[in-house]
N, C-alpha and C positions, 0 to 999 in steps of 0.2 A: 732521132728526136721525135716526142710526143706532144704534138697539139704543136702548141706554138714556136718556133724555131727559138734554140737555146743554142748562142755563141759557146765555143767550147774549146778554138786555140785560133790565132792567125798567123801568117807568120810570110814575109814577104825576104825574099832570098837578100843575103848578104845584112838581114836584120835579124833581132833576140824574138823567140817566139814567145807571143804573149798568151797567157791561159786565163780564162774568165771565173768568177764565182766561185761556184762548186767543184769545180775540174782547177783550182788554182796548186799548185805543186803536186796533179797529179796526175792531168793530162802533159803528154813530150811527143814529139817528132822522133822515130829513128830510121833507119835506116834510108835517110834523105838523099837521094842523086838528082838534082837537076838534070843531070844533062839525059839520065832514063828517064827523067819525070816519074820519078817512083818516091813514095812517101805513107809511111805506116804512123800510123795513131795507136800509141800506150798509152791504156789508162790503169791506173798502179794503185793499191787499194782497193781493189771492184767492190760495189756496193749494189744493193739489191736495186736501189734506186736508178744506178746505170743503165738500166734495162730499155729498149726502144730501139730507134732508127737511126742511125747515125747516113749526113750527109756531107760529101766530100765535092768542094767546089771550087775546080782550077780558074784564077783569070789571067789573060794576056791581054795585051797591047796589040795592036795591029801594027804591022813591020812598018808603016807610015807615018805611023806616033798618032795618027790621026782618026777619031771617030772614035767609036763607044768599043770600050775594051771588050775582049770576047770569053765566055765561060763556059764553062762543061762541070759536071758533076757526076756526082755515082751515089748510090745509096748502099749503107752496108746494116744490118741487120743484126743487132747483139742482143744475145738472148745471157742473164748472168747466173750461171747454175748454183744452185742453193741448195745442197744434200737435205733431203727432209730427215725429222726423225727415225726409229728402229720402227717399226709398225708395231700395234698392238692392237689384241683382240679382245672384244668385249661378247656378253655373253645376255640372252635373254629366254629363258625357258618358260613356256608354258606348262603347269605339270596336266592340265585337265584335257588337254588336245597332245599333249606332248611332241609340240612344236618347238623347237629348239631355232634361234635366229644367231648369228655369227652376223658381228660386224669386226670389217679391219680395217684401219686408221694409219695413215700417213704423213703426220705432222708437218707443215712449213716447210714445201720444197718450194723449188721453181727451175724446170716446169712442177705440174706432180708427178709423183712418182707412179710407176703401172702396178697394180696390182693382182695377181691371180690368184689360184686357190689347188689344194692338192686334199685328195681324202687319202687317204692306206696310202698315202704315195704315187696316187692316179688322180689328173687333174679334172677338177667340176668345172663347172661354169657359173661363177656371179649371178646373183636373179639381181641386181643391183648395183651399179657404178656409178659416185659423185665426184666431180673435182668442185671443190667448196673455197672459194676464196675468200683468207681473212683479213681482219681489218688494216693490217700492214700491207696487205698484196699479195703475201705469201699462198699458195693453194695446201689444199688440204686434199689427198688423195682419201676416198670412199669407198669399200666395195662390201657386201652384204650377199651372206648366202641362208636360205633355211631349208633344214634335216626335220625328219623325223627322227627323235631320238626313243631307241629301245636298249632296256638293258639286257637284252638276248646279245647286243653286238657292241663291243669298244670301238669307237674306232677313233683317230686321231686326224685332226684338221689342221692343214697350216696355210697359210699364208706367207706369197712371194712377196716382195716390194722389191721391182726394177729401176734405177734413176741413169742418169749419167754421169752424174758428181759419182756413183758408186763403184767402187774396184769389184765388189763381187754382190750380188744381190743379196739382202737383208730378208729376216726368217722370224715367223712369228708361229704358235702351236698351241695345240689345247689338245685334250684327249675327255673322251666324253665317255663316263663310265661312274665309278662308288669312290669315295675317295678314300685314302689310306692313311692312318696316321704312323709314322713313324719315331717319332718320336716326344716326348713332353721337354723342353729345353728351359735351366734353370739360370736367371741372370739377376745378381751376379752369381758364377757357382763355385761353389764351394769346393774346396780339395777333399778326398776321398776322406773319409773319419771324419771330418772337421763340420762345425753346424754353421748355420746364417745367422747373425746378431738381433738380439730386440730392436727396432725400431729403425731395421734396414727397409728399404725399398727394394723390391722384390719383382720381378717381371719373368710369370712362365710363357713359354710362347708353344701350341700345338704345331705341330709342323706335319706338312702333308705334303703332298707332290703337287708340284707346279703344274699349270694349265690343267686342271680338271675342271669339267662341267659337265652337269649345271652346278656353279658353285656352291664350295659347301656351305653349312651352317656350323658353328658350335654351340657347345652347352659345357660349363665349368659345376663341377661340384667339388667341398671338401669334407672327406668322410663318408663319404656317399650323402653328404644336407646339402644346407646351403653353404654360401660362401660367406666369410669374416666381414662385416660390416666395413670396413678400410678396405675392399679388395673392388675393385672395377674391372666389368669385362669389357675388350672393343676387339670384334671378330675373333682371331685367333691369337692374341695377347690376353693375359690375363694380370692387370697390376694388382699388388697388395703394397700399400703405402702406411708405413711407421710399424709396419708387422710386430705382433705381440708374441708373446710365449704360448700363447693359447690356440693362433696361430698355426700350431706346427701338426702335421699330418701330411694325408695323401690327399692330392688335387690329382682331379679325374677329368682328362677333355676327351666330348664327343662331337664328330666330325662326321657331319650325315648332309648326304641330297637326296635326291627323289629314287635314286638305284641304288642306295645301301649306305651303311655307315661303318664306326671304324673308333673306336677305343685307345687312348693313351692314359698314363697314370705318371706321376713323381711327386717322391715323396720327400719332405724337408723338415727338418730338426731347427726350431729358434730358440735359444741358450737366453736367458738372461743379461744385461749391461749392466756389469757393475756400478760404472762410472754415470750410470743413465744418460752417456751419450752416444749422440750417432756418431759412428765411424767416419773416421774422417775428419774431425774435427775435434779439435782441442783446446786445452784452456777452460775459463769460464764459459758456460752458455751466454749468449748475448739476452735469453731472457732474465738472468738471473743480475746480472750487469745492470740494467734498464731499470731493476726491482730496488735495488742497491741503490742507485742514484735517486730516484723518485723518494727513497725513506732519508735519505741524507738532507735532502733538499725541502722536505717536509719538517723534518728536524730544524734545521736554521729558520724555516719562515715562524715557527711554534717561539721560539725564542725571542725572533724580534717584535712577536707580536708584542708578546708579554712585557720585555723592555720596554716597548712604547707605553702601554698602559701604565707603568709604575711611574713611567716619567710625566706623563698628562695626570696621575691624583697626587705626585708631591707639587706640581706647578700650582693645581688645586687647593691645597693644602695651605702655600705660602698666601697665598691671592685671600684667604679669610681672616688673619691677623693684621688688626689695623696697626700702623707702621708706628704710632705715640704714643700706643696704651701703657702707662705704667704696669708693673710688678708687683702683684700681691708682696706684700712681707712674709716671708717666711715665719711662721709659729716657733719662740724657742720654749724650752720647756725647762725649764731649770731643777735642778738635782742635789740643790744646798738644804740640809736641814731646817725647819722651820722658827730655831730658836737663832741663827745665825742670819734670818732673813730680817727679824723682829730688830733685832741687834745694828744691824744697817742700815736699816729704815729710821728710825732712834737718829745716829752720826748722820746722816742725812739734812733731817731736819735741823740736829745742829747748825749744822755748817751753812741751810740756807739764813737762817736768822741770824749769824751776824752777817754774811753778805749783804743783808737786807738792808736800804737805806734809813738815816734817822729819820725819824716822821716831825713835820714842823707845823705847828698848829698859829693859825694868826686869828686875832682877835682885834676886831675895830673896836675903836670906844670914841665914838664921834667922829666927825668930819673932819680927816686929814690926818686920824691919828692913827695910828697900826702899832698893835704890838706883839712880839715873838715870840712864843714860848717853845723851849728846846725841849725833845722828848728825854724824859731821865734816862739816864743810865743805867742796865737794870743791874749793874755789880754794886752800884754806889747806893741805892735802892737799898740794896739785902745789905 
């Protein structure tokens, strides 16, 4: 226990042991004898957190039943191992003093782990050892040596890491020398005759030997120029993304530090896509999809705009004719001879005169007298 005492099981004979808190279904009692007064503590699950002082506190009764029960204790000491990481070596070169600094690193053990150091296989001595604890608790083993680096002598560095979680101690190494490339590797690659697609994605990777330092640098060229506008270099990868036909040549990676450098080449064939699509994928383009909907959809709204407008100028339209104006007459134009028109006009007039009523003419001739005279007859007349 650390700092303040943390209950952790109790457990009184011929009763259920009870477990508190954090240690609840995972601290237990076994190997319990009374009558040895012997009693071991499992805790199941170990957590980094477990780590501290454990105390162990017997009480009894006095054979009298009487007075202040009597106790004893023990203190037992649990440290909970924590395999740290593989170690790794990091690398800082000076080229102007040509000072070379090695650092080796031991990730979140507990304890930390031991660090030493081997040159050609004959052990140095550390000018530098930290154990760095992090924010979790965990330490962080440290240990730092610096060489003079010449390139008159290779020589190769490694680093031990000892722990106790470890069955056999872990190995970390560098070789300090030019570095070599061995190969230019093509991803994806292509089977033998066969070319890479227009608008694959493309990844060469320089490959060199592991742990050299001072690490190298590269340099990507294609053709001996520059590199395809779509092509991005990061360390020793070099991407070319939607690669073109134009594309296709020889890419040249250089792999240089301060003691020499080292040459690789591959070269790649990009064919044409009929279908102008990427590989892999089928059907419609989803841009060409999205293009297709957007002109459909612009279609239907062009139409209803227009239907609305024709519907708002005949509404227009009704809304100016007053609702009880009469009807011009129509204009007839008649198509009958002029002597057949004379002719009718003539019976016409006939036939209104005698329609026409008799006309009756009165004459007074003094007061109270009246007298009628009937219009002649005009047959009786002639």
């Amino acid at each position: 226990m650390d700092g303040d005492r943390e209950s952790v099981l109790v457990y009184y004979p011929g009763q259920s042991v009870y477990t508190y808190g954090l240690y609840r279904n995972r601290a237990s009692l076994v190997n319990t004898d009374a009558a040895a007064q012997v009693a071991s503590l499992r805790l199941s699950n170990l957590q980094f957190s477990d780590n501290g002082t454990y105390e162990c506190v017997v009480g009894a009764s006095s054979a009298s039943g009487s007075g202040a029960p009597q106790e004893a204790s023990a203190e037992i000491e649990l440290v909970a191992l924590v395999a740290p990481n593989d170690p790794v070596i990091d690398d800082d070169f000076n080229s102007v003093t040509g000072n070379l600094t090695l650092t080796c690193t031991a990730y979140t053990g507990n304890p930390a782990a031991f660090l030493t150091w081997n040159r050609d296989g004959s052990p140095i001595s550390a000018d530098r050892a930290d154990n760095i604890t992090s924010w979790r608790g965990y330490l962080d083993a440290q240990s730092t040596i610096s060489v003079t680096a010449s390139s008159a002598r290779s020589s190769t560095f490694e680093c031990v890491a000892q722990h106790p979680a470890f069955t056999s101690a872990q190995r970390a190494s560098v070789t300090l020398g030019s570095p070599s490339v061995s190969a230019v590797s093509i991803n994806p690659s292509p089977a033998p005759g066969q070319s890479l697609m227009e608008l694959d994605d493309i990844i060469l990777t320089c490959m060199t030997q592991e742990g050299i330092v001072p690490q190298p640098t590269y340099e990507w060229r294609h053709n001996a120029g520059s590199l395809p506008t779509s092509a991005q270099a990061y360390r020793n990868e070099l991407k070319i993304f939607s690669a073109q036909v134009e594309d296709t040549g020889i890419y040249t990676c250089t792999a240089s530090n301060s003691f020499g450098s080292d040459t690789g080449d591959a070269s790649i064939l990009i064919t044409e896509r009929v279908d102008n699509t990427p590989e892999g994928q089928t059907g419609t383009p989803a841009g060409t999809v999205v293009g297709i909907v957007i002109a459909v959809l612009a279609v239907v709204a062009v139409i209803v705009v227009i239907g609305f407008v024709c519907w708002r100028r005949r509404q227009s339209d009704e809304l100016k004719i007053p609702p009880d104006s009469p009807e011009e007459p129509e204009a007839v134009v008649s198509t009958e001879p002029e002597e057949e028109k004379d002719e009718e006009k003539l019976n016409l007039m006939e036939e209104k005169k005698e329609e026409e009523p008799e006309e009756v003419k009165v004459e007074t001739q003094g007061e109270g007298h009246a007298e009628v005279a009937k219009k002649p007859d005009p047959d009786q007349t002639a």
